[in-house]
C-alpha positions as CSV (number, residue, x, y, z in Angstrom):
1,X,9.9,0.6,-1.5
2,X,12.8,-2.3,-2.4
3,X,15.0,-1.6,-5.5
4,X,13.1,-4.5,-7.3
5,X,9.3,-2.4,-6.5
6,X,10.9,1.0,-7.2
7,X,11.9,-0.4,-11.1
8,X,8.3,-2.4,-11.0
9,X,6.5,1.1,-10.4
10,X,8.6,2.9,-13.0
11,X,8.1,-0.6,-15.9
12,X,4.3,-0.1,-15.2
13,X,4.1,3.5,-15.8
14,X,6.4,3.4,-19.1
15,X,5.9,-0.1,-20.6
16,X,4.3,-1.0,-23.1
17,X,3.4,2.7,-23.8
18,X,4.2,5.7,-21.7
19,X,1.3,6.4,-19.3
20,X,-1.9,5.0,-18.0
21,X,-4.9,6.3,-20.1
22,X,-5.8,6.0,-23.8
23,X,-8.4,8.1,-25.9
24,X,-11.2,5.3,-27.1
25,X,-13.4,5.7,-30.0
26,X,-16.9,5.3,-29.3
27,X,-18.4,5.9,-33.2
28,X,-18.0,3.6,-36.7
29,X,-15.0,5.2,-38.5
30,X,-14.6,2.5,-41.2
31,X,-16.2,4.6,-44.7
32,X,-16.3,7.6,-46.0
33,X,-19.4,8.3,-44.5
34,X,-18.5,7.4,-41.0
35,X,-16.3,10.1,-41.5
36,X,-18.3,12.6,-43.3
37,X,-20.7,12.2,-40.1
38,X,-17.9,12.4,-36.9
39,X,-16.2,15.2,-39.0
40,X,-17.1,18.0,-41.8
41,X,-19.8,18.0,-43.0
42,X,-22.1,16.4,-40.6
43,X,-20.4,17.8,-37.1
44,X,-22.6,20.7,-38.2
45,X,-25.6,19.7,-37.1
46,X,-25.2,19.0,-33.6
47,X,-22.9,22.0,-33.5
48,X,-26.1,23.6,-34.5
49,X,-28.5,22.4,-32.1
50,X,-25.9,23.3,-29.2
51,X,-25.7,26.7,-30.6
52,X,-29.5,26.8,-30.5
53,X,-29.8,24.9,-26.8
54,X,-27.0,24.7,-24.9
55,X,-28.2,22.4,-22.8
56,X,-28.0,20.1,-25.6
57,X,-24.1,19.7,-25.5
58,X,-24.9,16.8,-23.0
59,X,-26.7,14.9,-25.8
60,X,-24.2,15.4,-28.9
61,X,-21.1,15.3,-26.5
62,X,-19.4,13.0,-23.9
63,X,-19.6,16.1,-21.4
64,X,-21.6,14.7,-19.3
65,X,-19.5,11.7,-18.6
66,X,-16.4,13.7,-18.2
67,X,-14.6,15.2,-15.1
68,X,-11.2,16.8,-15.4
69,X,-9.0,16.1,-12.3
70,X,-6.5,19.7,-12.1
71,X,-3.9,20.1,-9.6
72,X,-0.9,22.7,-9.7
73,X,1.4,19.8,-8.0
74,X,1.7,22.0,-5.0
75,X,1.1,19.0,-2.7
76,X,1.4,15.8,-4.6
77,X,0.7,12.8,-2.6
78,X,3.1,12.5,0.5
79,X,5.5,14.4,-1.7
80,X,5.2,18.1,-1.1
81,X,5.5,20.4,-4.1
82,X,7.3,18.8,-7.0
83,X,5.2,20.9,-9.8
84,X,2.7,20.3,-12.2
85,X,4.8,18.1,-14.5
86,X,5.4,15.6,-11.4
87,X,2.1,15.8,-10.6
88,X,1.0,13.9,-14.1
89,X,1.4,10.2,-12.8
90,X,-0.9,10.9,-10.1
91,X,-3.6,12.6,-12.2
92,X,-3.8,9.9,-14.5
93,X,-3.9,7.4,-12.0
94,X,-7.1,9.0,-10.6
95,X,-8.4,8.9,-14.3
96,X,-7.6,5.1,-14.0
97,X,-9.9,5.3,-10.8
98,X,-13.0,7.1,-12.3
99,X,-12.7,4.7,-15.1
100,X,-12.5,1.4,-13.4
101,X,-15.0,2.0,-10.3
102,X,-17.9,4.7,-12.0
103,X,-17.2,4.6,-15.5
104,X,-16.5,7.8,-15.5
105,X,-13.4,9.8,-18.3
106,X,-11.5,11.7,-17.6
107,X,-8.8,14.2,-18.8
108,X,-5.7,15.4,-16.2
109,X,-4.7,19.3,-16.5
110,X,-1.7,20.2,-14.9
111,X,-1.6,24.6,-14.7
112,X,1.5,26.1,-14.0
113,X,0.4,28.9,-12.2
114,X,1.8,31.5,-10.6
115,X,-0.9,32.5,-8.2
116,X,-4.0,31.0,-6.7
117,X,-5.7,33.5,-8.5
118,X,-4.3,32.7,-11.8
119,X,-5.0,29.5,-10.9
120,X,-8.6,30.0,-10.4
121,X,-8.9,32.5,-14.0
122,X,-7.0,29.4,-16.1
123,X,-9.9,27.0,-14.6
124,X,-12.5,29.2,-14.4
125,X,-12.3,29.6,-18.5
126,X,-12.3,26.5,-19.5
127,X,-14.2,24.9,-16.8
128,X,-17.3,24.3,-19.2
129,X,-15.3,21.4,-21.2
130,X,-16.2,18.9,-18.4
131,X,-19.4,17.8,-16.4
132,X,-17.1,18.0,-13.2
133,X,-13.7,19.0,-11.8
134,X,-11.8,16.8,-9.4
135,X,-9.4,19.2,-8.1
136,X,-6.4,17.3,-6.4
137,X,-2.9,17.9,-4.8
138,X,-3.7,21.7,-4.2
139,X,-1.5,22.6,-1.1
140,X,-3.7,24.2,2.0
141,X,-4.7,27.2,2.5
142,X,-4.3,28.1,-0.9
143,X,-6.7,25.0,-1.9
144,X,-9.8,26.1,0.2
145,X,-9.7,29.9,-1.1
146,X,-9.6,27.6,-5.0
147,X,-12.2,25.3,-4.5
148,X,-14.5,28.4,-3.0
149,X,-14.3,30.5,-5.6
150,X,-14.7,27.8,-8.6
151,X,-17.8,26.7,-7.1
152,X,-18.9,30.3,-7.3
153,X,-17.8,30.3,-10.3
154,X,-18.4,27.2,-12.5
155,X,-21.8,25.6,-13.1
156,X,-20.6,21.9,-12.3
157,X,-19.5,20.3,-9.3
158,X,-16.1,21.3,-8.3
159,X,-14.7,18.7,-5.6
160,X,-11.4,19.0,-4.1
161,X,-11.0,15.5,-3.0
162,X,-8.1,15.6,-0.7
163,X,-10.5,17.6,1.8
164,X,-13.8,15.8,0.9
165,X,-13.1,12.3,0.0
166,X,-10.8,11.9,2.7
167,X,-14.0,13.4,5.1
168,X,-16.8,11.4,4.0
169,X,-14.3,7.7,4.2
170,X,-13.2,9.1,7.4
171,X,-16.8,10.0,8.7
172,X,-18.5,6.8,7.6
173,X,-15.8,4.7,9.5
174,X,-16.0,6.6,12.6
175,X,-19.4,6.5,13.1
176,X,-19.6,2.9,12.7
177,X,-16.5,2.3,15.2
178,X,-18.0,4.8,17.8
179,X,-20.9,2.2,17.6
180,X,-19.5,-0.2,17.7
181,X,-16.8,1.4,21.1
182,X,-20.6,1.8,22.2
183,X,-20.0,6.1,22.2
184,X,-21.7,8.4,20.6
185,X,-20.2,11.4,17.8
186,X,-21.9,14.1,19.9
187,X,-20.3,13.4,23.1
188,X,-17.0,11.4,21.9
189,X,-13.9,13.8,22.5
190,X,-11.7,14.0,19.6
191,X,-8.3,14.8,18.9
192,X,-6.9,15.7,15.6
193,X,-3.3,15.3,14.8
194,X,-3.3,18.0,11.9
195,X,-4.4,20.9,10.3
196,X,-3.8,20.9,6.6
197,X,-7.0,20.8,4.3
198,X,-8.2,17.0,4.9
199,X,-7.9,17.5,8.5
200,X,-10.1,20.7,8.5
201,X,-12.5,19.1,5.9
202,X,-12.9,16.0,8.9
203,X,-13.2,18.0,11.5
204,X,-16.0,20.0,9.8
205,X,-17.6,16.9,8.4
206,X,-17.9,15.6,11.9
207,X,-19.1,18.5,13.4
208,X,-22.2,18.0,10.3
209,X,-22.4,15.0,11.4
210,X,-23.3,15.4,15.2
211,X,-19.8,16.2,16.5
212,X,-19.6,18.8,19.1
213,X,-17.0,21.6,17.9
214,X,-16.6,22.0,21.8
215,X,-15.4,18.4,22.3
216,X,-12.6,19.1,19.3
217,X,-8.8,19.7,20.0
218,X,-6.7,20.7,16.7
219,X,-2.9,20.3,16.5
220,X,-0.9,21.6,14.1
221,X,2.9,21.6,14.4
222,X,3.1,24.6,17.0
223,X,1.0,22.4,19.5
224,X,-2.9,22.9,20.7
225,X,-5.2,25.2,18.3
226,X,-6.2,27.7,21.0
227,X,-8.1,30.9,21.3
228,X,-4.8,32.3,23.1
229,X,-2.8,31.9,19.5
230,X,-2.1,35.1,16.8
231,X,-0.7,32.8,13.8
232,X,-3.8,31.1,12.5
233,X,-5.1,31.7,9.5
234,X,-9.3,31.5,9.1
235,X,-9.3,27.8,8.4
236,X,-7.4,27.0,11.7
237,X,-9.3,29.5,13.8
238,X,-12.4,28.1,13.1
239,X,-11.1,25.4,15.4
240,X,-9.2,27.0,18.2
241,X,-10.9,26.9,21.6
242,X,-10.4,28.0,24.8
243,X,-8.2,25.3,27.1
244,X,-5.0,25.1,29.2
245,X,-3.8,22.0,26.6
246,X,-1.1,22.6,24.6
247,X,0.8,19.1,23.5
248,X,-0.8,16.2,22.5
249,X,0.6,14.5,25.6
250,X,-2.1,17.2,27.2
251,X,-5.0,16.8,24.3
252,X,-5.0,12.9,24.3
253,X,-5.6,12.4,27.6
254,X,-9.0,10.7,28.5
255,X,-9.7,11.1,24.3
256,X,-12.2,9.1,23.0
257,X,-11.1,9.4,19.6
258,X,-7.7,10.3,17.7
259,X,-7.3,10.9,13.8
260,X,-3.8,11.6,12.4
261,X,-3.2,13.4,9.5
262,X,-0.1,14.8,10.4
263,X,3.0,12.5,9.9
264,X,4.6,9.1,10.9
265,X,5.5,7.8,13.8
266,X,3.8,10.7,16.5
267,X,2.0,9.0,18.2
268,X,3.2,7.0,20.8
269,X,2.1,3.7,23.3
270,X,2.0,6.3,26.1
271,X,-0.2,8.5,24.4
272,X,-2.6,5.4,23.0
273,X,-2.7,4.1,26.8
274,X,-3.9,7.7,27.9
275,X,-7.0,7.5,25.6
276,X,-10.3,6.9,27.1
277,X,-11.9,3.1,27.5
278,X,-12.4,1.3,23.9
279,X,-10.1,4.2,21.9
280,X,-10.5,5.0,18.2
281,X,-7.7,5.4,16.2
282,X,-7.5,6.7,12.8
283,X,-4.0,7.0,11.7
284,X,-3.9,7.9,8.4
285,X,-0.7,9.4,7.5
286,X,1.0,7.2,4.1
287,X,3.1,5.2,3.9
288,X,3.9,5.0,7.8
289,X,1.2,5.8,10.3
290,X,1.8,8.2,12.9
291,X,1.4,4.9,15.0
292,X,1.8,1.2,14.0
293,X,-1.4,-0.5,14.1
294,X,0.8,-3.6,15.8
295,X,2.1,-1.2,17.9
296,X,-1.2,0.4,19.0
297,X,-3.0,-2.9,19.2
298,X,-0.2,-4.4,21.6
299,X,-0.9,-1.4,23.6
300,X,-4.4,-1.8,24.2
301,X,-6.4,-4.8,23.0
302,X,-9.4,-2.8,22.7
303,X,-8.2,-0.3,20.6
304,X,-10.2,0.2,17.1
305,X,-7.9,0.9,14.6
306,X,-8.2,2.2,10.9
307,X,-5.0,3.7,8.9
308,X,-4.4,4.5,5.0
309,X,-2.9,1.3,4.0
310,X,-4.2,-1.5,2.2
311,X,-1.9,-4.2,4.1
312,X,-4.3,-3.5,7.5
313,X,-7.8,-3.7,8.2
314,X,-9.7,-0.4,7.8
315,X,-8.3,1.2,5.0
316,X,-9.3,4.7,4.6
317,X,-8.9,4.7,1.2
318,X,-10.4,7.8,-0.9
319,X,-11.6,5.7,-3.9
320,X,-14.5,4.5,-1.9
321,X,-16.0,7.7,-2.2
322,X,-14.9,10.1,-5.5
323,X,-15.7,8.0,-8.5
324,X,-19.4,7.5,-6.8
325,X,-20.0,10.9,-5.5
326,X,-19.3,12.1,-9.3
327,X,-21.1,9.1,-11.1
328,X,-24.1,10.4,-8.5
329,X,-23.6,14.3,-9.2
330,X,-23.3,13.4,-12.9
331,X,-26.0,11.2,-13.5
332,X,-28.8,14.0,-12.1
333,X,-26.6,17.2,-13.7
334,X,-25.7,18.7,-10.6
335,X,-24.6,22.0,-10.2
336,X,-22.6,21.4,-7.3
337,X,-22.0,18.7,-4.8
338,X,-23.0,20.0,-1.4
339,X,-23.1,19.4,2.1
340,X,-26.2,17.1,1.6
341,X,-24.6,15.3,-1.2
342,X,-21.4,14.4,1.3
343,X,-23.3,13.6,4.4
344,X,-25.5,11.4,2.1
345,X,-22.5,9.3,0.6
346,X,-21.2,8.8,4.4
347,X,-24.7,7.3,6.0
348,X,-24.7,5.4,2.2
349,X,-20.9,4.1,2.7
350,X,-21.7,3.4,7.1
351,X,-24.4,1.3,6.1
352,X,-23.3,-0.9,3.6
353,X,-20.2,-2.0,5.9
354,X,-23.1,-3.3,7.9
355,X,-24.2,-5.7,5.5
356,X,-23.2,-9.2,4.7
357,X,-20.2,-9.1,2.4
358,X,-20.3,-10.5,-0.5
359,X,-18.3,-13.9,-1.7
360,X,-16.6,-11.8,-4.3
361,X,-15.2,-9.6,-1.6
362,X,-13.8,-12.6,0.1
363,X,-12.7,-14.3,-2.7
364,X,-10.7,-10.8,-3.6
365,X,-9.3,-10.7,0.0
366,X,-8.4,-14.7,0.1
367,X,-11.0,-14.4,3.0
368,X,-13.4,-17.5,4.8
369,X,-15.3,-14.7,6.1
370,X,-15.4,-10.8,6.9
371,X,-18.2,-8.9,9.1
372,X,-19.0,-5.7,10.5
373,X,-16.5,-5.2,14.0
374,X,-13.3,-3.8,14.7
375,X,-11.6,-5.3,11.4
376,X,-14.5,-4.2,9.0
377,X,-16.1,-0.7,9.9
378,X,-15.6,0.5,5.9
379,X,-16.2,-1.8,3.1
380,X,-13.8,-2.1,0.8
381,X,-13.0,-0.8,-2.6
382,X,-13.3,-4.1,-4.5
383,X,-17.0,-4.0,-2.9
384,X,-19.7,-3.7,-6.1
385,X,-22.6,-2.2,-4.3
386,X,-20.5,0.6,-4.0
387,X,-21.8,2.0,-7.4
388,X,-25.2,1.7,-7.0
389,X,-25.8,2.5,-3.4
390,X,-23.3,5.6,-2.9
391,X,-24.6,6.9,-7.0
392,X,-27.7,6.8,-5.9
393,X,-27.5,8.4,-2.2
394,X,-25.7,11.3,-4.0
395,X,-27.8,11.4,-6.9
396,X,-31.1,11.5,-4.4
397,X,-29.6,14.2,-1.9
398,X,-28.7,16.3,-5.1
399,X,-32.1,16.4,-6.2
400,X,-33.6,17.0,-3.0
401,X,-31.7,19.6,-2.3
402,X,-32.1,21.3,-5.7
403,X,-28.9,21.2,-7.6
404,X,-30.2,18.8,-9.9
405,X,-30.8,19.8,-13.6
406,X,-32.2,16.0,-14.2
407,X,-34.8,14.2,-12.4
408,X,-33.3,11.1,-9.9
409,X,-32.7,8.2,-12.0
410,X,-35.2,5.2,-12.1
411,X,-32.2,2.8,-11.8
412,X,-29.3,2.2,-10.6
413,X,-26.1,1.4,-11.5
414,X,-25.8,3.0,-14.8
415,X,-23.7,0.8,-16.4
416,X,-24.2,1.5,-20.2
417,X,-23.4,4.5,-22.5
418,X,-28.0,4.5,-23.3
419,X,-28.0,4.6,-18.9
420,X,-25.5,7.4,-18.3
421,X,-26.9,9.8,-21.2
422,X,-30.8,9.2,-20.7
423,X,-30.8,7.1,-24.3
């Protein structure tokens, strides 16, 4: 960032208040009576009928339009681990996220915790506040064993969206450019630059999605996952398979398909011109892309190209997912958002990329016109049918997979206060 962005960044977050997110009222508090009714003595009664029913919190409170997002600052952004205190800006900014794309509060907890495990216990106890956890910024592998065991745990979905969100965008894209590369996900060979939790959560998403574990090579920073190593830990075994590669000079080499989530600047032009006819390249690493998309493009004109900024096409960008797989989970109760649920919101997210784009997308983009191809295999976050079609596909797959408490919704999107709480 320039000096004159750096202070920009710092006046937004501090002027004219400190912060990003505000507490609204959504009840009369002009008389006496207001009062009498949001306070003592008439709080009673729906403290009552809660006490009686439980069940009925989701009536008398906003609980079931609430998701905490909880982090430890353990791995804040492209940051590392700065704390939980660091980790505040962030948090609220996914709040501003929920809010502006799903309608969804939120509240940010920051746990300074000593252990995963006191982690989990601090979370685990007051868990019941919310309709849903958004757990965020959670280094690996410490974040897979803390997502686990909250799901286990807690009867709302627990979503740790660094692994998931960053999955299902990254799914949806690639099986729209492997179409449209004229390859299929169960014979494409794919190489993953990376091995922290959203790279395992892609890989394993693919493999759901009709990638063959068998046509997967895993780097982390000693080289080639292989069956020959002793240092992995569970999450990185899961991957390692039996071959004579052990660079990604070796790995890329006839690849149909490389996704980076590693670092900037590692891959190269010679290891783009290795790749296999019609490459796919997901380089994802922020700010800087482990290649430039100029760079890449220059090298091979039939490259398809996606990367995790919003100045180039084909932004894999984690808000077109989270606020719509929760407004989804939320709207039908669910206990949990499972592998249906994800696989649901990716064929939901593929298949509206494939559909004309509407003029306030272009108008938002200062575009004449924008169609599915190399330059548009995602739609984009601006997009409005986001809400209703990825809601609903999550809603749908939570119900028929039975993690649903509520019956799918007979509309969609749910857009007031009366819609979100079944008025």
């Amino acid at each position: 960032m320039t000096d004159a962005n750096k202070q920009a960044a710092l006046d937004y977050h501090s002027s004219p208040i400190p912060g990003k997110l505000s507490v609204e009222l959504t009840k009369p508090t002009a008389t006496a009576r207001d009062l009498s009714l949001a306070y003592s003595p008439g709080v009673a009664e729906p403290v009552r009928e809660i006490a009686r029913d439980p069940e009925n919190v989701y009536q008398y409170t906003g609980k079931g339009n609430m998701v905490a997002v909880i982090t430890d600052g353990t791995a804040i952004l492209g940051l590392g681990n700065l704390g939980p205190m660091a980790s505040k800006p962030v948090m609220e900014g996914k709040g501003v996220l929920f809010k502006r794309f799903a309608g969804i509060n939120s509240t940010d907890v920051e746990v300074n915790a000593e252990s995963p495990q006191a982690f989990i216990d601090t979370v685990a106890r007051i868990a019941d506040t919310w309709g849903g956890i958004n757990l965020e910024d959670i280094k690996a592998p410490e974040c897979f064993e803390i997502e686990r065991a909250l799901i286990d745990q807690c009867n709302i979905p627990v979503f740790h969206d660094d692994q998931h969100g960053t999955a299902i965008v990254t799914a949806a894209g690639m099986l729209n450019a492997l179409d449209i590369a004229g390859k299929s996900l169960s014979h494409a060979r794919i190489v993953c630059l990376g091995a922290g939790a959203a790279a395992i959560a892609c890989m394993k998403l693919l493999v759901a999605c009709g990638a063959r574990a068998e046509n997967l090579v895993m780097l982390d920073r000693k080289g080639v996952i292989h069956t020959g190593r002793q240092d992995l830990n569970q999450y990185k075994a899961m991957f390692a398979i039996e071959t004579d590669k052990r660079t990604l000079d070796d790995a890329i080499d006839g690849a149909d398909v490389f996704v980076g989530l590693s670092g900037p600047g590692l891959m190269t032009a010679d290891h783009i011109r290795k790749m296999a006819p019609d490459p796919v390249v997901f380089a994802c690493t922020n700010p800087d892309p482990e290649i430039d998309p100029k760079l890449a493009r220059e090298t091979r004109a039939d490259v398809i190209m996606a990367t995790g900024r919003s100045d180039y096409p084909n932004q894999v960008n984690n808000v077109l997912g989270f606020p719509f797989i929760f407004r989804g989970a939320l709207d039908v109760r669910a206990t949990r958002i499972n592998e249906e649920m994800k696989i649901a919101a990716v064929h939901a997210l593929k298949d509206l990329a494939r559909e004309p784009v509407p003029q306030s997308v272009l108008e938002a983009y200062g575009r004449e016109s924008m169609a599915f191809g190399c330059d548009y295999i995602i739609p984009t976050p601006v997009d409005g049918r986001l809400l209703g079609r990825l809601s609903s596909a999550v809603a749908q797959a939570a119900v028929d997979s039975g993690v649903a408490r509520k019956p799918y919704p007979s509309h969609y999107p749910l857009s007031t206060v009366e819609d979100v709480y079944g008025g």
